[in-house]
Structure formats: structure tokens, C-alpha cells
C-alpha positions in Angstrom: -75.9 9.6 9.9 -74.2 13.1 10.8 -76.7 16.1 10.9 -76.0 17.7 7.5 -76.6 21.6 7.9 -78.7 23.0 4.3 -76.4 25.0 2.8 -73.9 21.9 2.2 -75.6 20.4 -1.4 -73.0 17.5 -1.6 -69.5 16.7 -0.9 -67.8 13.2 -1.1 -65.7 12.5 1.8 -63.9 9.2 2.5 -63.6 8.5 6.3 -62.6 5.4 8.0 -64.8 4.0 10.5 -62.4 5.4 13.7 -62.6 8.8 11.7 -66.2 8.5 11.3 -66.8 8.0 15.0 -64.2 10.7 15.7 -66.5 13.1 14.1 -69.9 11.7 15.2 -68.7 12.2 18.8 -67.4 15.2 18.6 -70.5 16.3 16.1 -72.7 15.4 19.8 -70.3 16.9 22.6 -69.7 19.9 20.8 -73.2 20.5 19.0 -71.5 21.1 15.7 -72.3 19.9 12.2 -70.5 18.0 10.3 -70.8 20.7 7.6 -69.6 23.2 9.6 -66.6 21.4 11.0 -65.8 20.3 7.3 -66.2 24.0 6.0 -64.3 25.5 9.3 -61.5 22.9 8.6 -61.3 23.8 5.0 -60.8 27.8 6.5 -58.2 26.2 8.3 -56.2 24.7 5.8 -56.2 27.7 3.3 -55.2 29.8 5.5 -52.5 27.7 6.5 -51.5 27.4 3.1 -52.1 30.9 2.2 -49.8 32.0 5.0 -47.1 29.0 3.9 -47.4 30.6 -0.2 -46.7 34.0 1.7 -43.5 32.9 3.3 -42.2 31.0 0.8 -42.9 34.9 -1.7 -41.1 36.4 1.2 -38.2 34.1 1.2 -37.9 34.3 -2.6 -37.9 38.3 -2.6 -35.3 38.4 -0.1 -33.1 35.7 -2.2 -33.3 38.3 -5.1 -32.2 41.4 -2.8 -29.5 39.8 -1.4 
């Protein structure tokens, strides 16, 4: 079972067993939990979609200008 850090109560995560062993190895080599890689992937993907809402306001603003 992946090392579950404390501040992580409970989240449901459905991983395939190649996933799973993805994440266990990486969780050794790497000394990282799997909390913290699931909350540093979840900063990951807001920004990314922060930044994709941001282009998409920029693109609209110039479609009004223009």
C-alpha cells in the first residue's frame, strides 16, 4: 500500500494495476508520497487550465476589438 502522508483524509482514485505500479515505483525512487504527487499533479492541472481559461479570455477580447 502507497505511504499516505496525514493531511490527505480520503480521496478515491481509480488506477489500473500498470498505473498503480507506475506510482508505487516512482513513490520509492523518488521518496515521494502518493499524496503529494496526487496534490502536486492537481497544481498542475489547474494551472494548466487556469492558463488555457486565460487565453481563450484573451482571444475573445481581441475578437471584440477587432
Amino acid at each position: 500500500m502507497p505511504y499516505v502522508s496525514k493531511p490527505m483524509k480520503l480521496v478515491t482514485v481509480w488506477l489500473t494495476e500498470e498505473e498503480k505500479a507506475m506510482l508505487d515505483e516512482l513513490a520509492r525512487n523518488r521518496d515521494v508520497t502518493l499524496s503529494n504527487a496526487v496534490r502536486e499533479g492537481l497544481k498542475l492541472y489547474f494551472q494548466d487550465a487556469r492558463d488555457w481559461i486565460e487565453g481563450r479570455r484573451g482571444e475573445s477580447e481581441e475578437t471584440r476589438t477587432a
